[in-house]
VEXDREN-2710 file (C-alpha; in Angstrom, 1 decimal):
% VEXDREN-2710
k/r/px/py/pz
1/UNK/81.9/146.8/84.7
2/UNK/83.2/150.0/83.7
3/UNK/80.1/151.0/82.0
4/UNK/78.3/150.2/85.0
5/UNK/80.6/152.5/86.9
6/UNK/80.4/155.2/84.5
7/UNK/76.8/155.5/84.7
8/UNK/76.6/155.4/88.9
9/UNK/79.1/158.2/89.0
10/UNK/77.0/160.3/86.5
11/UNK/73.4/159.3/88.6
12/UNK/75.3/160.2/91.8
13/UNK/76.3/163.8/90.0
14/UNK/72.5/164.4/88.2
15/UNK/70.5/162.6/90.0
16/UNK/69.4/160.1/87.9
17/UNK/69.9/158.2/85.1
18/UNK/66.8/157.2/82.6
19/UNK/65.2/154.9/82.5
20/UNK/64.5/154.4/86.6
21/UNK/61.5/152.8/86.7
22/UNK/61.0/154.4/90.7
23/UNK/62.4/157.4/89.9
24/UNK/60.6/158.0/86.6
25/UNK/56.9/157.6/88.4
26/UNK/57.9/159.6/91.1
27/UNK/59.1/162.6/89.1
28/UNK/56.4/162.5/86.9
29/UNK/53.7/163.0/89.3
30/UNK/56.3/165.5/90.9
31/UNK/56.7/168.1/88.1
32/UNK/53.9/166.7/85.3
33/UNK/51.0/169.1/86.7
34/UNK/49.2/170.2/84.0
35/UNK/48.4/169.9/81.2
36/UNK/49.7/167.3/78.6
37/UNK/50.6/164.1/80.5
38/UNK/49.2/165.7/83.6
39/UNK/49.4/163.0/86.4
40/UNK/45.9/164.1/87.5
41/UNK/46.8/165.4/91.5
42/UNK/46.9/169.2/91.0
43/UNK/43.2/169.6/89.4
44/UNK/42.4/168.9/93.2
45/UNK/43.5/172.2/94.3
46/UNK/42.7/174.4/91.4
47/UNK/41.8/176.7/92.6
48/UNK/43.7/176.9/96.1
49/UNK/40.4/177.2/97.7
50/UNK/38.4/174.3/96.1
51/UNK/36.7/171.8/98.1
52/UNK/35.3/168.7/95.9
53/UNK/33.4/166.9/98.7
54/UNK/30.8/169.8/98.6
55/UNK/28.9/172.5/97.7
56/UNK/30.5/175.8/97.2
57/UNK/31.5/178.3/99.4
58/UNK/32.2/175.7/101.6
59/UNK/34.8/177.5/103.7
60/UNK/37.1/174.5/103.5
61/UNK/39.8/173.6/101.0
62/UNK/41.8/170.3/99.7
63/UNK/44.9/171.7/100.0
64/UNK/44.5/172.6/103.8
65/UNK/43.3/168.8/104.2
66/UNK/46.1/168.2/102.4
67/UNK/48.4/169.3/104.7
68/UNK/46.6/168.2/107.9
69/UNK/46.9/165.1/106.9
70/UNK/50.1/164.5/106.3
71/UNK/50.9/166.3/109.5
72/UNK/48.8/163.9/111.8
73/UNK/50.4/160.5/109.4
74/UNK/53.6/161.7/110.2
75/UNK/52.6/163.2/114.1
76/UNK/52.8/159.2/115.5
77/UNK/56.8/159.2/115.1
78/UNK/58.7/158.2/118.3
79/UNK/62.7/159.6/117.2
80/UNK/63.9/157.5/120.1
81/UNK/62.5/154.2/119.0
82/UNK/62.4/154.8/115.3
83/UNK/58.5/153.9/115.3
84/UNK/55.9/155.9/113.0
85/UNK/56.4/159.4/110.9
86/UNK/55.1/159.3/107.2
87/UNK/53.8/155.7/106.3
88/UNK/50.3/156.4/105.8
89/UNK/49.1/154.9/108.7
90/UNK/46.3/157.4/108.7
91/UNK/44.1/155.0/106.2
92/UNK/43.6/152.8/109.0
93/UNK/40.3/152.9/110.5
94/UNK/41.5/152.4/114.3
95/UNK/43.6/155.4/113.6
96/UNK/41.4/157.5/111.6
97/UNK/38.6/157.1/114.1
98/UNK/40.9/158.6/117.5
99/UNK/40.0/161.9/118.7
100/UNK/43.4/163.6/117.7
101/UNK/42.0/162.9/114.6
102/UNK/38.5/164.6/114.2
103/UNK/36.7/165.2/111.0
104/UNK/36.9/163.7/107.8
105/UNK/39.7/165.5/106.1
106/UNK/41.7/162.9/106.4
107/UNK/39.2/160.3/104.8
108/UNK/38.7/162.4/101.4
109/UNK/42.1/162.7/101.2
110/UNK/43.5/158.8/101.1
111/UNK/40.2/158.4/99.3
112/UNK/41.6/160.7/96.7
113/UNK/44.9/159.1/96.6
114/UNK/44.4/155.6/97.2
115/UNK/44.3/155.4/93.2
116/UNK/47.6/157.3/92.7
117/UNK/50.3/154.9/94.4
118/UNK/51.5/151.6/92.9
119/UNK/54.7/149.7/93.0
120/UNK/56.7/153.2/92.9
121/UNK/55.2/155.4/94.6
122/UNK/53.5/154.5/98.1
123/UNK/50.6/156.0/99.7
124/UNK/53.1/157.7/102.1
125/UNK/54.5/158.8/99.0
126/UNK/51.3/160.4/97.1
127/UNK/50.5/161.9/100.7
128/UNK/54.1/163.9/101.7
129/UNK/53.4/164.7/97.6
130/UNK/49.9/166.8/98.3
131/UNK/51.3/168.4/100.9
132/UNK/54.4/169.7/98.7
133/UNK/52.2/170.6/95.9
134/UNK/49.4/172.4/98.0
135/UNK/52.2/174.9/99.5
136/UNK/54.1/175.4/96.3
137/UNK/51.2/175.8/93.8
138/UNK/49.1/178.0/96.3
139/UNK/51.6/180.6/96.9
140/UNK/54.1/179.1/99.0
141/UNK/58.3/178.3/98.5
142/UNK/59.5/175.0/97.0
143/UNK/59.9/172.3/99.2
144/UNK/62.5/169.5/98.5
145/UNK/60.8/166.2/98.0
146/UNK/62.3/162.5/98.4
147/UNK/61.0/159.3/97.5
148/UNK/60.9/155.5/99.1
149/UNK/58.2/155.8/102.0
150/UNK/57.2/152.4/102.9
151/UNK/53.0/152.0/103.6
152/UNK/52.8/151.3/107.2
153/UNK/50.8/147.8/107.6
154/UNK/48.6/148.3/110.9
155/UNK/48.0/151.7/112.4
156/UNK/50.5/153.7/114.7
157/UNK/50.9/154.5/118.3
158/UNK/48.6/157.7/119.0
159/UNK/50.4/160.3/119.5
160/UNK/48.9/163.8/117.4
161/UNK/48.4/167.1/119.8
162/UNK/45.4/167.9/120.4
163/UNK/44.4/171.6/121.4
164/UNK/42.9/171.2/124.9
165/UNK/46.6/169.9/126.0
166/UNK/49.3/172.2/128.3
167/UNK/52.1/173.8/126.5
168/UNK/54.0/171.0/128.2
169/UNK/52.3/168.5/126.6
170/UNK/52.8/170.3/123.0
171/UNK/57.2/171.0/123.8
172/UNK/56.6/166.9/124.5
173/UNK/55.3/165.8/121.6
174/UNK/56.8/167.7/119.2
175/UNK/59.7/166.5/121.1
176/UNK/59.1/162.7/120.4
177/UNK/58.6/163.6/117.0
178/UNK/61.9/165.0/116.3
179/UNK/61.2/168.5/116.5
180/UNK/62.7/171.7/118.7
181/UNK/60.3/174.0/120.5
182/UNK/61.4/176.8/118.1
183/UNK/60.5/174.3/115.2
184/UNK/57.3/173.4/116.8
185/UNK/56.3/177.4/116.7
186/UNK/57.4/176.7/113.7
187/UNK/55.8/174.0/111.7
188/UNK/52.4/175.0/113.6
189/UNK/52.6/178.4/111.9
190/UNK/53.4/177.1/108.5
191/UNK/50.6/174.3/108.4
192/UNK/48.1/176.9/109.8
193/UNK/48.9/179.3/106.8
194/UNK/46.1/177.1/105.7
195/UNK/43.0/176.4/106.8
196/UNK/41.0/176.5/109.8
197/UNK/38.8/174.7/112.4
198/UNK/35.4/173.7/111.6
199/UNK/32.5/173.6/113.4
200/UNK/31.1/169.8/113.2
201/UNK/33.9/168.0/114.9
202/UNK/35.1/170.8/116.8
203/UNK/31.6/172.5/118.5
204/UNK/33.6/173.7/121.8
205/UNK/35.8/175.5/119.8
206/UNK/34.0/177.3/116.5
207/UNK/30.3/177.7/116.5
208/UNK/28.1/177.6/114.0
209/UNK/28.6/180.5/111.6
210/UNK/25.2/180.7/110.2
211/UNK/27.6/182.2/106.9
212/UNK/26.0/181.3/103.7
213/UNK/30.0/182.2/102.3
214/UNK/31.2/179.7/104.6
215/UNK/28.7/176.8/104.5
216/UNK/31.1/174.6/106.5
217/UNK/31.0/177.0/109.6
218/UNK/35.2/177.3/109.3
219/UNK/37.2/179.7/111.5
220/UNK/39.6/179.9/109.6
221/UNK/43.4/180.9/110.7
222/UNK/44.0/183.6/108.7
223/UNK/42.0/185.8/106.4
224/UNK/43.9/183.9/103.3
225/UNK/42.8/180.4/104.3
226/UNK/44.2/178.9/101.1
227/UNK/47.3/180.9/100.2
228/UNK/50.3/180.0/101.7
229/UNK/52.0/184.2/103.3
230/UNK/52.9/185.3/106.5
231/UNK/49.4/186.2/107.4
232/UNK/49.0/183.7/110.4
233/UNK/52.1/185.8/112.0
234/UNK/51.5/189.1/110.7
235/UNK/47.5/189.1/111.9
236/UNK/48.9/187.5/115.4
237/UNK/51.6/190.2/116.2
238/UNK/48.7/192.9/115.4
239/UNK/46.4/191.9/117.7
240/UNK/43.6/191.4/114.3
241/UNK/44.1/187.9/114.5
242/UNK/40.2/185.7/114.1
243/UNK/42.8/182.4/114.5
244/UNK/40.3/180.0/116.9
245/UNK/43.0/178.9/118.3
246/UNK/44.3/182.2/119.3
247/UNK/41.1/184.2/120.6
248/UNK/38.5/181.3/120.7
249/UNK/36.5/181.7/123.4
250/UNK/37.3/178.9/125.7
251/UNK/40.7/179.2/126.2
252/UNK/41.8/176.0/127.6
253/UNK/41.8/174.6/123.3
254/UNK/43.8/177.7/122.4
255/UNK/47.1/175.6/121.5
256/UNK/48.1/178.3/118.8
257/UNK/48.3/181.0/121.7
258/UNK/50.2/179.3/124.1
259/UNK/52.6/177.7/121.3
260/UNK/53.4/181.4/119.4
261/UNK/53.6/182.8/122.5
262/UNK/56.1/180.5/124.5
263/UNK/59.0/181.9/123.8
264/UNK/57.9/185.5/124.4
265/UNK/56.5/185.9/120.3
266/UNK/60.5/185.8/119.1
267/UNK/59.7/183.6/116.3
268/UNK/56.3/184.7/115.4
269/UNK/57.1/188.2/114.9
270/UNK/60.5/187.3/113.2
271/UNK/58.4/185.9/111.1
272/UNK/56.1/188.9/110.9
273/UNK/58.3/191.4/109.9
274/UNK/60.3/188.7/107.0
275/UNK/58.2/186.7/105.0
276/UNK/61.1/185.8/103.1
277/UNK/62.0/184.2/106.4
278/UNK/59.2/182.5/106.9
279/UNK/59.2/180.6/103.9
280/UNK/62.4/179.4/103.4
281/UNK/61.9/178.3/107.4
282/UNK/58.3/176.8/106.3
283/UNK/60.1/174.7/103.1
284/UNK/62.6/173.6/105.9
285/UNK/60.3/172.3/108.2
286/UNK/58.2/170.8/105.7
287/UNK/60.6/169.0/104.0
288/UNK/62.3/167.9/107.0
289/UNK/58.6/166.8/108.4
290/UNK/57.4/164.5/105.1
291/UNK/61.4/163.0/105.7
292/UNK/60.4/161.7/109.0
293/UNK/59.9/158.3/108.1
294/UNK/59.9/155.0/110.5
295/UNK/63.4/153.9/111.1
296/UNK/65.4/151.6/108.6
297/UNK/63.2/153.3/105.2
298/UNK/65.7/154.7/103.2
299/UNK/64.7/157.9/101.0
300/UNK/66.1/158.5/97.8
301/UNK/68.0/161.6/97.3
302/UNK/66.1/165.4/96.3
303/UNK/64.6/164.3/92.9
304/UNK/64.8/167.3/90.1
305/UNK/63.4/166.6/86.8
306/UNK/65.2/165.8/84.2
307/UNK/65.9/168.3/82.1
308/UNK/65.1/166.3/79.4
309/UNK/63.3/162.5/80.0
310/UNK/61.2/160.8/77.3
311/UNK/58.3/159.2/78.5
312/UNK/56.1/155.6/77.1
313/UNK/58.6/154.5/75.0
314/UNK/56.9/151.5/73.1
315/UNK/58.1/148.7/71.3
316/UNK/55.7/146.4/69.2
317/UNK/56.5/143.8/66.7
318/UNK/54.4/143.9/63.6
319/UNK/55.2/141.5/61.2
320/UNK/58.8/142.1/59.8
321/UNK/59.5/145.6/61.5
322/UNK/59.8/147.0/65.2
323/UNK/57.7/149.9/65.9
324/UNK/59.0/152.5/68.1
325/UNK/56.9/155.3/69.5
326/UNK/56.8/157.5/72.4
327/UNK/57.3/161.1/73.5
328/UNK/59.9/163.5/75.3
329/UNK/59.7/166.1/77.6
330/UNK/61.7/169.4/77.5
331/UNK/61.6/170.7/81.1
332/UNK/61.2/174.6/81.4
333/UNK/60.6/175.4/77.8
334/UNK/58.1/176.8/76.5
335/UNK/56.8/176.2/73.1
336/UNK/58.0/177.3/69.6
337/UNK/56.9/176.8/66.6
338/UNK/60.4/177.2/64.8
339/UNK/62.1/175.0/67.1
340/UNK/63.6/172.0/65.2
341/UNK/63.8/168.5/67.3
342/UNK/64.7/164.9/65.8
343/UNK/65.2/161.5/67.4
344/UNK/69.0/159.8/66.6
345/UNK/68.8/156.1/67.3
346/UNK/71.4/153.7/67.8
347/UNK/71.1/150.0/66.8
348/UNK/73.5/146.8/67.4
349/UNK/75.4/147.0/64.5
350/UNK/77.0/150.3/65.2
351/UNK/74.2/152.3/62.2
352/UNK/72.8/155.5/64.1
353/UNK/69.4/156.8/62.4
354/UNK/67.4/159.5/62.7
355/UNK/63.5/160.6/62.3
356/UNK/62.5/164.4/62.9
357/UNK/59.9/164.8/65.9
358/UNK/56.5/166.8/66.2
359/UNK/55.1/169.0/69.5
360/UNK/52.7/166.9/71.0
361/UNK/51.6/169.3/73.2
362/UNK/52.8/171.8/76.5
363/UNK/52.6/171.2/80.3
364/UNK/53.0/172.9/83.8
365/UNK/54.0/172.9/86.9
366/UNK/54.1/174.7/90.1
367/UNK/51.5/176.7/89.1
368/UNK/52.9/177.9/86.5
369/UNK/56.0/178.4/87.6
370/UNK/57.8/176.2/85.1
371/UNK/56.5/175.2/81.6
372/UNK/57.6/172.4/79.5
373/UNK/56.9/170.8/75.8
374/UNK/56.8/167.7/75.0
375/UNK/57.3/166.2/71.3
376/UNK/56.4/162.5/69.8
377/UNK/58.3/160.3/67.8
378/UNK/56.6/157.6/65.9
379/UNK/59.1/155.6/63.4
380/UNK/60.4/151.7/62.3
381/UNK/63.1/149.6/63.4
382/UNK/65.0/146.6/61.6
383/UNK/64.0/144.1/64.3
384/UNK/67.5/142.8/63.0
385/UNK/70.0/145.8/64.0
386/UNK/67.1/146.8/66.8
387/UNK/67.9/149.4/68.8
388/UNK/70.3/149.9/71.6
389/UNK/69.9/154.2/72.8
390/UNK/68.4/157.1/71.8
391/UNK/69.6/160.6/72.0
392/UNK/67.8/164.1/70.8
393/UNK/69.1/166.9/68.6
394/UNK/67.5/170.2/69.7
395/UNK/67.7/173.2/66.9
396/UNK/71.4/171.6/66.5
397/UNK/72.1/170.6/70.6
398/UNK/73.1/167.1/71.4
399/UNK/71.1/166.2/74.4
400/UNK/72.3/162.5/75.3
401/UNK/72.5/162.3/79.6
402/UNK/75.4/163.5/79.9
403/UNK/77.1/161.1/77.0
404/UNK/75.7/158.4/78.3
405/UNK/72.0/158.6/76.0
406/UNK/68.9/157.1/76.9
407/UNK/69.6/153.3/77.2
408/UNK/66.2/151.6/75.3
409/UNK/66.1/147.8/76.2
410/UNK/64.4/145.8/73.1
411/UNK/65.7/142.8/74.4
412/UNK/61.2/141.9/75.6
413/UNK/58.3/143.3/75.0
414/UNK/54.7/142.4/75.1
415/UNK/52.7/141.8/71.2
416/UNK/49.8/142.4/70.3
417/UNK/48.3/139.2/70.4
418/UNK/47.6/138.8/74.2
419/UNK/44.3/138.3/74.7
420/UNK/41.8/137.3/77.1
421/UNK/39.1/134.3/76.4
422/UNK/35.6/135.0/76.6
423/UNK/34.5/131.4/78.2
424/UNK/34.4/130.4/81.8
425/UNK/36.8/130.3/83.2
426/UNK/38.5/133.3/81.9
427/UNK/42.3/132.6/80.6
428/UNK/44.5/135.5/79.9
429/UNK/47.3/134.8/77.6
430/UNK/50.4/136.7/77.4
431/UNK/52.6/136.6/74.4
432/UNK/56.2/138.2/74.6
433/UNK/58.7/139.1/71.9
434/UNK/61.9/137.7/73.0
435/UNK/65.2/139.0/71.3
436/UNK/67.1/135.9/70.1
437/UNK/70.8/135.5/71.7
438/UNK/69.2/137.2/75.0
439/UNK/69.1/133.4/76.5
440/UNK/67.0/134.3/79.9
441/UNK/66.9/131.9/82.2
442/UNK/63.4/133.0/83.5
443/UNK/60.6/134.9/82.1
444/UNK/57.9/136.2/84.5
445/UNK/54.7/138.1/84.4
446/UNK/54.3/140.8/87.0
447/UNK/51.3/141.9/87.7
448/UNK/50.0/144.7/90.3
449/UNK/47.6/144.2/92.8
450/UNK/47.2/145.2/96.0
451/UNK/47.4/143.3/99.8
452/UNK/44.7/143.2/102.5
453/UNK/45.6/146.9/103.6
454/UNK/45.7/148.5/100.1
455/UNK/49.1/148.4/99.4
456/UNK/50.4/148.2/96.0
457/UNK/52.0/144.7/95.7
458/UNK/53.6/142.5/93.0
459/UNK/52.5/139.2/92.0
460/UNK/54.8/136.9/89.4
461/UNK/53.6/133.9/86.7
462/UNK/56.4/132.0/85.1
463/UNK/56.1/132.1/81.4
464/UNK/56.8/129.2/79.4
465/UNK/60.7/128.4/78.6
466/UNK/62.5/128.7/75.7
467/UNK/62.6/125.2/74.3
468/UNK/58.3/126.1/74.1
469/UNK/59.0/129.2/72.4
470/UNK/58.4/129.7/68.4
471/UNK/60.2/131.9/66.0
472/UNK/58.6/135.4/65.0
473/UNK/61.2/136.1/62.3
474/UNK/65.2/136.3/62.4
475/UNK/65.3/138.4/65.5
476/UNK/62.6/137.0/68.0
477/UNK/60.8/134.0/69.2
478/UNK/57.7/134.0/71.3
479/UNK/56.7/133.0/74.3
480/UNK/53.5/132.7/75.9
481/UNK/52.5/132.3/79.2
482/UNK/48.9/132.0/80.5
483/UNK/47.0/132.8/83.7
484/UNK/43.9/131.1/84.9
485/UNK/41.0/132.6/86.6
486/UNK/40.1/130.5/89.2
487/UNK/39.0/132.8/91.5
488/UNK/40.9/132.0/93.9
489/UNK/44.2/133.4/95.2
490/UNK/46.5/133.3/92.3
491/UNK/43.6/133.3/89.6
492/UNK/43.6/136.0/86.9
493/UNK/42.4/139.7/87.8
494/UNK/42.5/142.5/85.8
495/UNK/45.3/144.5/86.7
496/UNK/48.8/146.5/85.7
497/UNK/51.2/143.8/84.1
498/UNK/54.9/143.9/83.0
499/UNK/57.2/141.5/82.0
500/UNK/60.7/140.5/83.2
501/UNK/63.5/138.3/82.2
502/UNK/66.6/137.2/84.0
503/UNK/69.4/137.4/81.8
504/UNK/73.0/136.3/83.1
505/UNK/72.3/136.8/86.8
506/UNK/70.8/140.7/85.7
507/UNK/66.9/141.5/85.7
508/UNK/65.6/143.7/83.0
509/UNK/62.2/144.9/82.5
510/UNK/60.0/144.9/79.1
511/UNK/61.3/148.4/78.1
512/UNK/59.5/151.8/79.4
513/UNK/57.8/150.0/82.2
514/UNK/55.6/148.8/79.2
515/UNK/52.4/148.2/81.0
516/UNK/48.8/145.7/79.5
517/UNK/46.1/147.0/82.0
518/UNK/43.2/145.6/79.5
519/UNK/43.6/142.6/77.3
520/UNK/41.7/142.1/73.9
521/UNK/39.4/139.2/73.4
522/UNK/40.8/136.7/71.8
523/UNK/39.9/135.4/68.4
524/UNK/37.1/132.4/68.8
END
């Protein structure tokens, strides 16, 4: 109990403790960008003004679909009933297909992320993420992200402004969503620091350009369509503005006019003249916009990365030894040559070892903003003593979370001799190392699939029990459980599968999140 204690005070004083399954994912596609372990988001706005569903110069970018999106998911909140705000709604068809939501901006973009969310991180999730990551890495401040959005499971009231509506109308909605009409002047001027208005769903408003630079025919709302500055309030207060929605020709869809200019241009040219002021208002009202989340979904608090976190961390039995492999990262640091880094391990029989570490390679993030290097560790464990933590000793610095070191769990773990039959039907066996003295009163497979609206879900096979299970050697026994494909519900599909065992009341997971996404045939 007091360890327990110990290591929720220091999460509620750090952030987090390692390992954190939720926590983990969601930080990693938060700060790994680029380059080594790159979660794979960013490439989709490098550069700020790429466009992948078409040929180039399209006029259009990702990251200003990006952030239109995630605008019009979270636009459907109601702050007196609690209903809508960021649950990805928008991938419903009956939503997607309502005027206040022309084009097909928002179509690429679930299409893009679909792939990226899983048990930890919703599609809500992956969607307030693109529009954090398309402000910060083109240009713009640094936006506070937290995690826990919960996929909505049938579309939203309507409820997104449209630009034929009053001013009224605007002060209304923005209203019902949780926003002040300063704030709406607000958020409008920040979103449309990106982007512009094309021509195909919006014909009253932007004609067609006839630009071979802009095959897209977008009016775009500044002259820096994919860098986040102050040049939607700057060009505005000076009269040079080409924003459609300023000085398009039918003035009844000029929203952006009548919203800038509702409280006599105070905020737009406060703006204007500070555009340190309008960023930190624009990482404000952006974080406080991908927050706004349907009543009773609790966020988790501001994730920072870890200023150091390893990542796969692997344990597999192989005959009479453990192997333990994996890698750390080392947040905002660069590489060095020089620099000396080794891996102390502790076991459960009070011995500590230790194996020296090689760079495995450098990443980014932020565009740039922040570097980090990453080393691997690759070494054998008694199965016997195993392994109870780990800590790092950087060029003679203890880094160990705070005292508390990295808690590895070798307690279950997949082998290497799951496997798959070739016959009809299909069975997929599962063998798991399990520590003896650990004593679990369950074992079950988890496996990742999704429901009827694309949501990542969970679905469990018991493994057999221990009086089934054989000895490995003098530290584990196997057991084996098997999944049938029927195909029906329930059958075997490939998917993402873990392991977890109940142990005195307590879950614990095979360690790292250790994941089988393909099985090996097994032997005939």
């Amino acid at each position: 109990m007091l360890i327990l204690t110990l290591l929720a005070s220091l999460g509620a004083a750090n952030g987090y403790i390692w390992p954190s399954p939720q926590l983990d994912a969601l930080e990693s596609i938060r700060f790994d960008q680029d380059g080594h372990r790159a979660q794979g988001i960013s490439v989709f706005i490098e550069p700020c003004d790429l466009f992948v569903f078409s040929a180039s110069p399209s006029g259009r970018a990702d990251s200003a679909d990006w952030i239109r999106t995630a605008y019009h998911d979270m636009a459907t909140h109601n702050a007196t009933d609690g209903t809508g705000g960021m649950d990805a709604s928008i991938r419903f068809l009956e939503e997607i297909s309502r005027p206040e939501n022309a084009g097909d901006g928002f179509s690429n973009t679930i299409n893009v992320f679909l792939a990226h969310a899983n048990r930890y991180v919703s599609i809500a999730d992956t969607l307030a993420l693109a529009l954090i990551m398309s402000v910060e890495n083109c240009g713009g401040p640094e936006i506070a992200f937290r995690g826990g959005r919960v996929d909505a499971g049938e579309p939203n009231a309507p409820g997104v402004p449209e630009p034929q509506q009053d001013l009224q109308s605007h002060i209304d909605s923005f209203a019902r969503q949780g926003f002040t009409q300063t704030e709406m002047i607000g958020l409008v001027a920040c979103g449309h620091s990106f982007g512009g208005v094309e021509h195909a769903p919006f014909p009253d408003i932007v004609p067609d350009l006839n630009d071979p630079t802009n095959l897209k025919s977008v009016a775009h709302f500044d002259s820096t369509f994919a860098h986040f500055d102050n040049n939607v309030a700057t060009e505005y207060i000076s009269g040079t503005t080409q924003n459609p929605l300023v000085v398009g020709s039918n003035d009844i869809t000029n929203s952006d006019k009548r919203i800038f200019s509702s409280d006599g241009n105070a905020t737009m040219l406060a703006f204007a003249n500070s555009p340190e002021l309008f960023a930190s208002t624009c990482a404000t009202l952006f974080a406080r916009m991908v927050d706004t989340v349907p009543r009773g979904v609790q966020l988790t608090e501001v994730i920072k990365p870890l200023p150091v976190k390893p990542d796969s961390v692997q344990l597999v039995l192989n005959g009479g030894t453990l192997q333990l492999s994996g890698e750390v990262r080392f947040w905002n640091t660069t590489a060095d040559p020089n620099r000396v880094v080794s891996l102390l391990w502790d076991d459960h029989v009070g011995g500590t070892h230790t194996v020296a570490m090689k760079a495995s390679g450098t990443a980014s993030a932020v565009a740039g903003r922040y570097t980090s290097a990453w080393y691997a560790f690759n070494s054998t464990v008694d199965p016997v003593a195993g392994i109870t933590s780990m800590r790092f000793l950087v060029d003679g610095t203890l880094e160990d979370q705070g005292g508390v070191g990295f808690a590895v769990q070798d307690g279950i773990f997949f082998t290497k001799t799951s496997c798959i039959t070739s016959q009809s039907p299909r069975t997929a066996r599962f063998d798991v190392a399990v520590r003896n003295g650990l004593n679990p009163t369950r074992l079950v497979l988890e496996q990742e699939l999704r429901d009827n609206v694309n949501r990542p879900i969970v679905v469990t096979t018991e493994i057999s029990s221990s009086t089934q299970s054989v000895a490995l050697n003098d530290a584990y026994s196997l057991w084996s459980g098997s999944v049938v494909d029927s195909g029906a519900p329930g059958g075997f599909t490939p998917g993402a599968h873990t392991i977890r065992a109940e142990v005195g009341g307590l879950n614990i997971t095979a360690n790292g999140g250790q994941f089988l996404s393909l099985l090996p045939p097994c032997p005939v």
